[in-house]
C-alpha positions as CSV (number, residue, x, y, z in Angstrom):
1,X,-3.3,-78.4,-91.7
2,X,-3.0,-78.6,-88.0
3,X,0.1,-81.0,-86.4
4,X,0.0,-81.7,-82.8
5,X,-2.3,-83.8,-80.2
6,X,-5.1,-81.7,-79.2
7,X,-4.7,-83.4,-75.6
8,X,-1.1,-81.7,-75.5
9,X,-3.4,-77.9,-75.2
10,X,-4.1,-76.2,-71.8
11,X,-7.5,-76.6,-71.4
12,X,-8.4,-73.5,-69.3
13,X,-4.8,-72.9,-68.5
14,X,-4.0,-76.4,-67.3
15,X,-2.4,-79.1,-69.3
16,X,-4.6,-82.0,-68.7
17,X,-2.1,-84.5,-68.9
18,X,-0.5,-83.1,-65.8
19,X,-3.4,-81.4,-64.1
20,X,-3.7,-83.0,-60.3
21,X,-0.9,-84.4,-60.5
22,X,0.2,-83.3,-57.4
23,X,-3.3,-83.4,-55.6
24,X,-4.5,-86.7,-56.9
25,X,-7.7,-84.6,-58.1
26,X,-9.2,-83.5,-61.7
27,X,-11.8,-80.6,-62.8
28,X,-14.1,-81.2,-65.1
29,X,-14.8,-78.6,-68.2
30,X,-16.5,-76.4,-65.2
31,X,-13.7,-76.0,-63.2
32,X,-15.2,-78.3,-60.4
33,X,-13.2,-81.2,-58.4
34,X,-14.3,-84.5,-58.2
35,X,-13.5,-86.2,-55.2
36,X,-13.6,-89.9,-56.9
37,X,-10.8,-89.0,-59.2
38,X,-8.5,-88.9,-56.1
39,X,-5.2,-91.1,-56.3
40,X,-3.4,-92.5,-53.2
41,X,-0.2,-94.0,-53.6
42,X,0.9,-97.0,-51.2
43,X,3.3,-97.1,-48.2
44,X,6.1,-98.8,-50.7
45,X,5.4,-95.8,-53.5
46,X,5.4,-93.3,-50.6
47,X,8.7,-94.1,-48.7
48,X,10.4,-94.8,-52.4
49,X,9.0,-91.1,-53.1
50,X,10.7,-90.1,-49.6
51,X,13.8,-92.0,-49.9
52,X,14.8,-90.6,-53.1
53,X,16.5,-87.2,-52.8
54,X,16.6,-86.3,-56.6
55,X,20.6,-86.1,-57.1
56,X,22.6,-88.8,-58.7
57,X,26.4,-89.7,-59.6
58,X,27.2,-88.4,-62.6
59,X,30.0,-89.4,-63.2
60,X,29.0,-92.8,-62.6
61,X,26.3,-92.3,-65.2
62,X,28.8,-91.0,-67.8
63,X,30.7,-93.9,-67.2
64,X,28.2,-96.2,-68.1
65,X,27.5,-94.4,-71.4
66,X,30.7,-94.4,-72.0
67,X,31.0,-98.4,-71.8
68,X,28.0,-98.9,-73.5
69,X,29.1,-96.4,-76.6
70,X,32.2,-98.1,-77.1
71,X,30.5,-101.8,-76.4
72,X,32.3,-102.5,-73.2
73,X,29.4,-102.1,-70.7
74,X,29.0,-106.3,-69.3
75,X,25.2,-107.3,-67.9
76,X,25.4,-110.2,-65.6
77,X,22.3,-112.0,-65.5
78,X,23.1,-113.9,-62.7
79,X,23.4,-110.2,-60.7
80,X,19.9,-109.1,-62.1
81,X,18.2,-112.5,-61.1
82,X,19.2,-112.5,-57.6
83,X,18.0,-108.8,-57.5
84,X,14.7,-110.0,-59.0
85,X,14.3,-112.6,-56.7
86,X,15.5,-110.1,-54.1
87,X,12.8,-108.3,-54.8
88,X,9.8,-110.3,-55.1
89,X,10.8,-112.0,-51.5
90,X,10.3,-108.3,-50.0
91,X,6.8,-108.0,-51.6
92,X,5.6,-111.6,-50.4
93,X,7.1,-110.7,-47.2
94,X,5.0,-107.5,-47.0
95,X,1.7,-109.2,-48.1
96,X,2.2,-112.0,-45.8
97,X,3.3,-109.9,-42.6
């Protein structure tokens, strides 16, 4: 009996879950590249993709597990709706402009 998804296998040495990932391109079982398959990401996707430098506080983040562990950790929904209002004005601002 066999466990696993047969989609998790490298096909010809690449995983196709992750194959052109990075080029926005696939093969097909020959090997070839199909131009339709390509992906372009948008001007908001691409300076988020700049703008993020891949670190991160720590110890901020172990702080926050720490308060949620011990049921401290407070959620202001006030704080989240004006950050999701925030939000959506940028993007109707960007469409409109």
């Amino acid at each position: 009996m066999k466990i696993g998804n047969p989609l998790d296998k490298a096909v010809g040495g690449v995983s196709p879950r992750t194959e052109g990932a990075s080029t926005g391109k696939t093969s097909s079982s020959s090997g070839s590249v199909s131009e339709s398959s390509k992906v372009t990401l948008s001007t908001v996707a691409s300076g988020l993709i700049s703008a993020a430098d891949g670190t991160f506080d720590a110890d901020k983040v172990s702080s926050v597990k720490e308060s949620i562990d011990n049921g401290t950790y407070k959620i202001s929904p006030e704080v989240i709706a004006d950050k999701l209002i925030g939000n959506a004005k940028e993007l109707l601002q960007g469409k409109q402009g």
